[in-house]
C-alpha positions in Angstrom: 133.5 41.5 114.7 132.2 44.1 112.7 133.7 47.3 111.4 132.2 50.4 113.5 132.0 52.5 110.4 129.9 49.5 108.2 127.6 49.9 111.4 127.3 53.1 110.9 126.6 53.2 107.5 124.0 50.4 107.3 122.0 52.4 110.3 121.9 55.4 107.9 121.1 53.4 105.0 118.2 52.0 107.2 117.0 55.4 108.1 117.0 56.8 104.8 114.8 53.3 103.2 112.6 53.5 106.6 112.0 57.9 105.5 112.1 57.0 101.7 109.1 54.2 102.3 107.3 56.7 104.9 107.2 60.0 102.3 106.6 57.3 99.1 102.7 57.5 99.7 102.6 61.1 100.0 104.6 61.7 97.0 102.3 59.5 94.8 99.4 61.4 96.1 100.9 65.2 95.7 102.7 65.0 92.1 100.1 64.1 89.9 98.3 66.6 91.5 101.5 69.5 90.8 101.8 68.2 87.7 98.4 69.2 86.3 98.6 72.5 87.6 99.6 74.1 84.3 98.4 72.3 81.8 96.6 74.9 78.6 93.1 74.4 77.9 92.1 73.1 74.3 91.6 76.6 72.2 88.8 75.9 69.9 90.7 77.3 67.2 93.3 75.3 67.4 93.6 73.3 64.1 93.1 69.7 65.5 90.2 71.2 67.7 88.6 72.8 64.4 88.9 70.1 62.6 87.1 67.7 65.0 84.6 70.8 65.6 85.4 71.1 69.1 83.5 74.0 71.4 83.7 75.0 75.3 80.2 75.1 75.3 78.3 71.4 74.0 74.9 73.7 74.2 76.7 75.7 71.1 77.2 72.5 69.0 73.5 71.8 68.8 73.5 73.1 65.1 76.0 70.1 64.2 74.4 66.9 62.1 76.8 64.6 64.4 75.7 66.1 68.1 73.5 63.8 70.3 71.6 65.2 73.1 73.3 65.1 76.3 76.7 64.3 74.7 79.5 66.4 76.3 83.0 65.7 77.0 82.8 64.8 80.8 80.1 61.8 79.2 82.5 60.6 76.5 85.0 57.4 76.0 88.2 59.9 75.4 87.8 62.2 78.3 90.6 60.7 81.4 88.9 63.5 84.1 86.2 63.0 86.7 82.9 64.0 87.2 83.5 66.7 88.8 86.7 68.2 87.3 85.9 71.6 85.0 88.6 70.8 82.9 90.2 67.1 82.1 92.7 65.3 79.9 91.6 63.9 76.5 92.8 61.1 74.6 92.4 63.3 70.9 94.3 66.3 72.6 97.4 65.0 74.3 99.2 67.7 76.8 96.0 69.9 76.4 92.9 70.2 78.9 89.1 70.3 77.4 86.1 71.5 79.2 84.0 69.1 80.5 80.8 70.2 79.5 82.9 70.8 76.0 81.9 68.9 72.9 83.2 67.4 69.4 82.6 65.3 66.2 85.0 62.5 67.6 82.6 61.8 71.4 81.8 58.5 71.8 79.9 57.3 75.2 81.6 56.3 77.5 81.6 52.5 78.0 
């Protein structure tokens, strides 16, 4: 028949796929959330954020020919955050946070 030790190996191979497909949802759920931990904030004096004229602060940005009322970071096309994150990922500031009631030349609504 078969070999006691192939037995025994297949029941810990099945243990381990059975734990492995158990903690799989729960891993997907927490590392994201670890990973964005630490990620910097946009400084406005950065020279891609100066360039595109980017502030913390949309009510500051007022003054600027290209700013539409009620356009903010959290209400444009490049910003990857929700609603109700303070801080998000942006497409034009990769590995860098923005404010979401932040503001720059390059918003575009959201579609």
């Amino acid at each position: 028949m078969s070999d006691p030790a192939n037995r025994q190996a297949r029941r810990r191979f099945l243990k381990i796929a059975v734990v492995g497909a158990a903690m799989a949802p729960v891993a997907a759920s927490l590392l994201p959330r670890i990973a964005r931990a630490d990620t910097p904030h946009v400084d406005p004096k950065d020279p891609t954020a100066a360039a595109l004229g980017y502030t913390e602060d949309a009510a500051t940005a007022k003054g600027d020919p290209s700013y539409k009322p009620n356009s903010n970071c959290v209400s444009c096309n490049f910003f990857k955050g929700h609603s109700e994150m303070a801080y998000g990922p942006c497409d034009l500031f990769p590995g860098k946070d923005v404010n979401a009631k932040g503001w720059c030349r390059s918003w575009t609504a959201k579609a």
